[in-house]
C-alpha positions as CSV (number, residue, x, y, z in Angstrom):
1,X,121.3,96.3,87.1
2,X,118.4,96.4,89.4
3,X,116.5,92.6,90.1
4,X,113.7,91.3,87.6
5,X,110.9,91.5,90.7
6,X,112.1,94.6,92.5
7,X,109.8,97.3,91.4
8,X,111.6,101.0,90.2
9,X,110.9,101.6,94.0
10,X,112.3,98.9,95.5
11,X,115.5,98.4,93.4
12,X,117.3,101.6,95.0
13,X,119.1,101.6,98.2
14,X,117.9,103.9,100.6
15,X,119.7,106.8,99.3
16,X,117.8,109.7,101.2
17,X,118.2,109.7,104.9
18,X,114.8,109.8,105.4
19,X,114.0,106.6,103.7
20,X,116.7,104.5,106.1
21,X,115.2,102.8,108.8
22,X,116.2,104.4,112.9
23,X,118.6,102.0,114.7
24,X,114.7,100.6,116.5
25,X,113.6,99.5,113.3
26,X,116.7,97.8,111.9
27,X,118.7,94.7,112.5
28,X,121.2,96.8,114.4
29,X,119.1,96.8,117.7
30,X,118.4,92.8,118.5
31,X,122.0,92.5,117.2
32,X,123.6,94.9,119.8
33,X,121.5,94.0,122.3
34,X,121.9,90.4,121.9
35,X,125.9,91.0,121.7
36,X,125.6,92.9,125.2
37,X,123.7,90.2,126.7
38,X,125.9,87.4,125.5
39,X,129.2,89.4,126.8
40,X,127.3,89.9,130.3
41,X,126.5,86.1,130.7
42,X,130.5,85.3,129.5
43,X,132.3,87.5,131.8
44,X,129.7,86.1,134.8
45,X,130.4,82.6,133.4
46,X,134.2,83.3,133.2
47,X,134.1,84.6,137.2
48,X,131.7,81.9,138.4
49,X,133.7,78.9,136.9
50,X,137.0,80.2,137.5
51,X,136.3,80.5,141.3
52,X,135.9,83.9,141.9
53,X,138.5,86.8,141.6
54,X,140.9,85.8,144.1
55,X,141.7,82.0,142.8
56,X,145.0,81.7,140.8
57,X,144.7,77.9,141.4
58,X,142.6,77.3,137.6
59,X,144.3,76.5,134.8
60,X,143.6,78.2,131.9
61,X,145.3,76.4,129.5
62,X,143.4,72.9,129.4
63,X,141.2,72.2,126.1
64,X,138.3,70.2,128.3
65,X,134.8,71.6,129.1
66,X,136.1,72.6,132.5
67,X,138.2,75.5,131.1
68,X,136.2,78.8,131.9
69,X,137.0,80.2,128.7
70,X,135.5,77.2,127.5
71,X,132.5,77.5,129.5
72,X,132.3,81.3,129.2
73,X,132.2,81.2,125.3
74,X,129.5,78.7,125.5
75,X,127.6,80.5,127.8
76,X,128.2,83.8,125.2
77,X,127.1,81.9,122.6
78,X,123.8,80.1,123.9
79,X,122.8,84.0,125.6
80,X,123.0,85.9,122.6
81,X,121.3,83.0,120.1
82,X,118.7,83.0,122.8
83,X,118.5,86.5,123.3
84,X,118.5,87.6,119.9
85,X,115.8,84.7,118.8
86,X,113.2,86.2,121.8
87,X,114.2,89.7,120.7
88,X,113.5,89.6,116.9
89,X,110.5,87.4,117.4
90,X,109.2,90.5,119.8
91,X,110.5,93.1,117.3
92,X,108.4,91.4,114.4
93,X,105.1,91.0,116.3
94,X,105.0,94.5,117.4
95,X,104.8,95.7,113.8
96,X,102.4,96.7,112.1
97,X,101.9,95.4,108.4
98,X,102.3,97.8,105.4
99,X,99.0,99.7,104.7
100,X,99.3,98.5,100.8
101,X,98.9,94.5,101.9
102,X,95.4,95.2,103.1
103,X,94.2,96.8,99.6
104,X,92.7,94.1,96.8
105,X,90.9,90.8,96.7
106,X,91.5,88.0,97.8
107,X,93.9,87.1,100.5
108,X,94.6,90.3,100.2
109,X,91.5,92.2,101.0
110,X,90.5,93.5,104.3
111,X,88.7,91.2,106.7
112,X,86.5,94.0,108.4
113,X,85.3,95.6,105.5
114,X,84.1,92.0,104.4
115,X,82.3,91.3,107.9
116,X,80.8,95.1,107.5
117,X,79.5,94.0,103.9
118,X,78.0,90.6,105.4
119,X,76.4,92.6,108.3
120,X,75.0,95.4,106.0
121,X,73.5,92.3,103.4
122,X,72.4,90.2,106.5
123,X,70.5,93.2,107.7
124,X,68.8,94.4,104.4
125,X,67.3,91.1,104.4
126,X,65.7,91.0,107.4
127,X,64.5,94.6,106.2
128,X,63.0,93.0,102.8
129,X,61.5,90.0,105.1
130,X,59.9,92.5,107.7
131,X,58.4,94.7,104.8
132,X,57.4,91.8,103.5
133,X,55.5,90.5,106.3
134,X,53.9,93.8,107.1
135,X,52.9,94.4,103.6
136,X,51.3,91.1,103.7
137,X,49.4,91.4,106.8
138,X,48.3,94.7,105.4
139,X,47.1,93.5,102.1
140,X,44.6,90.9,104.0
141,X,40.9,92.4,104.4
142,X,39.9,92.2,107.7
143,X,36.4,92.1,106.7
144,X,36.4,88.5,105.4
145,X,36.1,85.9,107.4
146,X,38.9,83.7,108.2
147,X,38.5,80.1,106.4
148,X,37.7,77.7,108.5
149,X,36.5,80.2,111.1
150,X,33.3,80.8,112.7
151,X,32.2,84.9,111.8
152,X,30.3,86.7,114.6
């Protein structure tokens, strides 16, 4: 049963491999990345707040905030919400839109061909005013005096 605003297009999964989206272009990327980041800034955490390598001295086993698996799966957790926040917002603003949203009226219609149609009315007329102006300095007689002027 395909969804009531999902075109015939739309409704199928992407069933060719062509139509699926490369790991770049999917959720897959920010995800992994993000996961690798969080797991970085954990296992630093977990070393830094445990005292280094060579400090057997930390308890592990306390429930406060100064545990470092406490701290380390905070640390995880703040990194790849973080990380994956920046990421997606970067991933979305590289893209370019779909070629079909800048077709029709409206919201929809392009803005350059509009500020071409302005230009191209804005300049006709000035061409209508300027033929106008020299058809009408043309159409005077230059043999009769001007009124209010003295003739020669």
């Amino acid at each position: 049963m395909t969804h009531p605003l999902l075109t015939k297009d739309e409704s199928h999964v992407a069933e060719d491999p062509k139509d699926r989206r490369s790991i770049l272009e999917s959720v897959k990327a920010p995800l992994i990345f993000s996961f690798a980041l969080g797991v970085v800034a954990g296992v630093v955490t977990l070393i830094v707040s445990s005292g280094g390598t060579d400090n057997p001295r930390v308890e592990h086993t306390s429930s406060a905030m100064d545990n470092p698996v406490n701290l380390a799966l905070l640390a995880f957790g703040i990194a790849f919400i973080a990380s994956l926040l920046i990421v997606s917002m970067l991933q979305l603003a590289s893209r370019e839109n779909p070629a079909h949203l800048s077709e029709g009226s409206g919201v929809n219609r392009r803005s350059e061909e509009l500020y071409r149609q302005q230009v191209a009315a804005r300049r006709e007329k000035a061409r209508q005013k300027e033929a106008e102006e020299s058809s009408a300095q043309e159409s005077q007689d230059p043999q009769d005096p001007d009124y209010g002027q003295r003739s020669e």
